[in-house]
C-alpha positions in Angstrom: -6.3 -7.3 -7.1 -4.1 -5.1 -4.8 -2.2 -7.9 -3.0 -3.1 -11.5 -1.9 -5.0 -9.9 1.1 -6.3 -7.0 -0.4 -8.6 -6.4 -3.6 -11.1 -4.2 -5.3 -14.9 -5.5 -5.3 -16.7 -4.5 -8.9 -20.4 -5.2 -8.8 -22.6 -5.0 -11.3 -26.6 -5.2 -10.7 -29.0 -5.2 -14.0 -32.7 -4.9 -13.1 -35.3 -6.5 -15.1 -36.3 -2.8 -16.0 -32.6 -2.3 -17.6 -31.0 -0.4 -15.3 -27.8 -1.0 -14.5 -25.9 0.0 -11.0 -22.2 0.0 -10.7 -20.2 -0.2 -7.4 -16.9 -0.4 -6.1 -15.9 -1.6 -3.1 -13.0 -2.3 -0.9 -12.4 -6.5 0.7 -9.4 -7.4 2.7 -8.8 -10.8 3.9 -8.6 -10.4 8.2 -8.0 -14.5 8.5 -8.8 -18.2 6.5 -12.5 -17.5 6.8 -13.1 -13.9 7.6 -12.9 -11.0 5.5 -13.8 -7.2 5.7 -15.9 -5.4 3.4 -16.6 -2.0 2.6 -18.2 0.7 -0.2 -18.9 4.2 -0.1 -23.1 3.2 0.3 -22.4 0.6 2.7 -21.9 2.3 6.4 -19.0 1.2 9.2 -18.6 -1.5 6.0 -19.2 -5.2 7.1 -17.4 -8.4 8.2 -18.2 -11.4 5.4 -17.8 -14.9 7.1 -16.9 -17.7 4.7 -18.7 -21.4 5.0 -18.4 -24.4 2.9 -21.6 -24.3 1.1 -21.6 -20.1 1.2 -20.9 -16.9 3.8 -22.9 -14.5 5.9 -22.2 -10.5 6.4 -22.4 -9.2 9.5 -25.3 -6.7 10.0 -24.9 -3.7 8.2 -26.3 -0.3 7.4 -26.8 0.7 3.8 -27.7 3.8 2.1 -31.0 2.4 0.2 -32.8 4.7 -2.3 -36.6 5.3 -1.6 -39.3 6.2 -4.3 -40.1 9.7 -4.6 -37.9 10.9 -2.2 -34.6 12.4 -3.2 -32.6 11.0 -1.0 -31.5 7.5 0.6 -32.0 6.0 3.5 -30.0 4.2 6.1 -31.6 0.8 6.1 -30.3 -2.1 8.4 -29.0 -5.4 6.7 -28.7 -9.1 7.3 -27.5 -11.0 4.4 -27.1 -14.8 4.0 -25.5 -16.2 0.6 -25.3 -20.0 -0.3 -23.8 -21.9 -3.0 -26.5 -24.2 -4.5 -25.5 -27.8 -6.0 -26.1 -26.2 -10.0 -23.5 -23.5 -9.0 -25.9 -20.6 -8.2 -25.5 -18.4 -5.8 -28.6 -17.9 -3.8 -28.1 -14.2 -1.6 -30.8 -13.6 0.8 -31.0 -10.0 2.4 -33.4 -8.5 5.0 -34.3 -4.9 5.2 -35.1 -3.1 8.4 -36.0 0.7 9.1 -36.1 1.9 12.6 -36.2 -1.8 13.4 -39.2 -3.2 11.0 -39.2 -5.5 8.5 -39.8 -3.4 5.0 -38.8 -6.4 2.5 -36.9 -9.3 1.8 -34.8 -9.2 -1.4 -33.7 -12.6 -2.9 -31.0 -12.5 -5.4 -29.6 -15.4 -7.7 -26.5 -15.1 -8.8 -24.5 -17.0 -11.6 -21.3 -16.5 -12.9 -20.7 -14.9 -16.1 -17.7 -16.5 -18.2 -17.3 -14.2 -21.2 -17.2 -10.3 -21.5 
């Protein structure tokens, strides 16, 4: 944490294959149930709105990787995150390139106590 308002984002992502992805990001807090987001892959960043039972980002564009192709490509995002009664995380994120649906990727979440 920077300040109050102002922290650093680590995430970690481990795919059933074993890779592992690390990113940092950037969140300030703008108000009691608003806060922006940003990371180097994630374009213009994103505004996260908080809810009682979870919080939506704001559309945003995010450098995706493709296979076979050496480089990544913008794809548009809408992501949806609630907070289920067992304590999981549920994160719910559609994919769009020049404005079609190419997936929907569902992510549950639960959080880790020991290092």
């Amino acid at each position: 944490m920077v300040s109050d308002d102002f922290w650093i984002v680590h995430d970690e992502t481990r795919w059933e294959d074993g890779r592992v992805e690390l990113r940092d990001g950037l969140c300030r807090r703008l108000d009691e149930t608003t806060l922006r987001m940003t990371y180097d892959d994630m374009l213009g960043g994103t505004e996260v709105r908080l809810r009682s039972d979870g919080y939506d980002l704001g559309p945003y564009t995010m450098l995706a990787s493709a296979p076979g192709l050496p480089l990544r490509l913008p794809v548009r995002c809408t992501d949806s995150c609630r907070l289920e009664p067992d304590g999981t995380l549920v994160d719910s994120i559609d994919l769009t390139l020049l404005g079609q649906l190419i997936g929907r990727q569902i992510i549950h979440l639960k959080v880790r106590t020991e290092r």
